[in-house]
C-alpha positions as semicolon CSV with decimal commas, in nm:
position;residue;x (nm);y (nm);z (nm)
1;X;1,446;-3,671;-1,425
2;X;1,151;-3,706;-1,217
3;X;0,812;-3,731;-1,364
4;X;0,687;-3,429;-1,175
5;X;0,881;-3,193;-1,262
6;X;0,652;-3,034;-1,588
7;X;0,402;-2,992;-1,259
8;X;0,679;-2,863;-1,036
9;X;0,817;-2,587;-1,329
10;X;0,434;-2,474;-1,412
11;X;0,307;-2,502;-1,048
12;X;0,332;-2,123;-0,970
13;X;0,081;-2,091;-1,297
14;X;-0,142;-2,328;-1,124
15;X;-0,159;-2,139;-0,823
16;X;-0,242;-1,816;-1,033
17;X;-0,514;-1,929;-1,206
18;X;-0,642;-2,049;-0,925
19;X;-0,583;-1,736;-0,745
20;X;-0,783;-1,603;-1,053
21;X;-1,076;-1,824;-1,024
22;X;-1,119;-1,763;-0,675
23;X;-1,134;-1,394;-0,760
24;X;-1,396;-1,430;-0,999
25;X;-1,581;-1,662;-0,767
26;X;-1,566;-1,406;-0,539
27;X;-1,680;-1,146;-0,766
28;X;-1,953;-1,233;-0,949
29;X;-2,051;-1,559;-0,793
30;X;-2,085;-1,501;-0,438
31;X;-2,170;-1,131;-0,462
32;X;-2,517;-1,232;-0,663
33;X;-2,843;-1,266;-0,413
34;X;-2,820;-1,641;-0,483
35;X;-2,684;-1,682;-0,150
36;X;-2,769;-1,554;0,209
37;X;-2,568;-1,298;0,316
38;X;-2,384;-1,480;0,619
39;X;-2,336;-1,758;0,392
40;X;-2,190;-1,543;0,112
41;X;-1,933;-1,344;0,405
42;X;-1,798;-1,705;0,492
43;X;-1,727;-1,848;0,155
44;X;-1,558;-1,535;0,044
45;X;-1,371;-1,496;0,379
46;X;-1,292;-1,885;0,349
47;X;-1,175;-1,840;0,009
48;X;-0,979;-1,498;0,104
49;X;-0,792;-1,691;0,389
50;X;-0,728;-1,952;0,117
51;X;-0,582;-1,699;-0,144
52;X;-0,367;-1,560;0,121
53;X;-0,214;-1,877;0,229
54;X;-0,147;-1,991;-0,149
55;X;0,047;-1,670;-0,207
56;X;0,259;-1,662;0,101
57;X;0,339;-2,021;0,078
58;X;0,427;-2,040;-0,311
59;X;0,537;-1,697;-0,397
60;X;0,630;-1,528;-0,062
61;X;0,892;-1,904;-0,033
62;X;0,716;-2,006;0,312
63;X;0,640;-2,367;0,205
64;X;1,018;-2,431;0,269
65;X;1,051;-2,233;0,587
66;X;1,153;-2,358;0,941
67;X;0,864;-2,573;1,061
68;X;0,763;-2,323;1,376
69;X;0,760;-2,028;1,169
70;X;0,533;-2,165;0,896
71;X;0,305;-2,385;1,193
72;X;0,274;-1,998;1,291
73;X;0,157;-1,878;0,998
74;X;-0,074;-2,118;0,952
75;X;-0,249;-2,078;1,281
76;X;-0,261;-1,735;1,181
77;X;-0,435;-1,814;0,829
78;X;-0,687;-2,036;1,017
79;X;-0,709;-1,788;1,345
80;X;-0,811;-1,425;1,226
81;X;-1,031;-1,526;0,915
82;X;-1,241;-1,720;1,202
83;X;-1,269;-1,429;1,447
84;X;-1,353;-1,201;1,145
85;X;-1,628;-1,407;1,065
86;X;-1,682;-1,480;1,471
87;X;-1,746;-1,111;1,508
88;X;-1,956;-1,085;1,167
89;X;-2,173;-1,278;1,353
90;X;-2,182;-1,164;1,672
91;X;-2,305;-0,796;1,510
């Protein structure tokens, strides 16, 4: 028995509460007037982008996929989060 695996059964728990943190980061942390506003649209885009890569890989099963289908996804998760925030700027 290897000594990961009590991290490797509970991992998908791990994942959720940090899913859940994130969301309350998001919510009530980054939403506040502590921050400026461009810098509050890229740390909850970053953080979005971040969320959506956790749950594809861990629960969606794409963390074992062929290698070019999940280099794919992961350009995507790095690509359109970036022009989102591009064009935020641009505007």
């Amino acid at each position: 028995m290897s000594v990961l695996a009590p991290v490797r059964r509970h991992h998908p728990t791990a994942v959720w509460l940090f899913l859940m943190a994130a969301t309350i980061t998001t919510t009530w942390v980054l939403s506040k007037d502590g921050l400026a506003a461009t810098a509050g649209t890229g740390c909850t885009l970053a953080l979005a982008a971040w969320k959506v890569r956790l749950v594809v890989l861990d629960f969606m099963e794409l963390r074992s996929a062929p290698w070019p289908l999940r280099l794919a996804f992961e350009a995507w998760s790095v690509a359109v989060p970036g022009m989102i925030f591009a064009f935020y700027l641009a505007t």
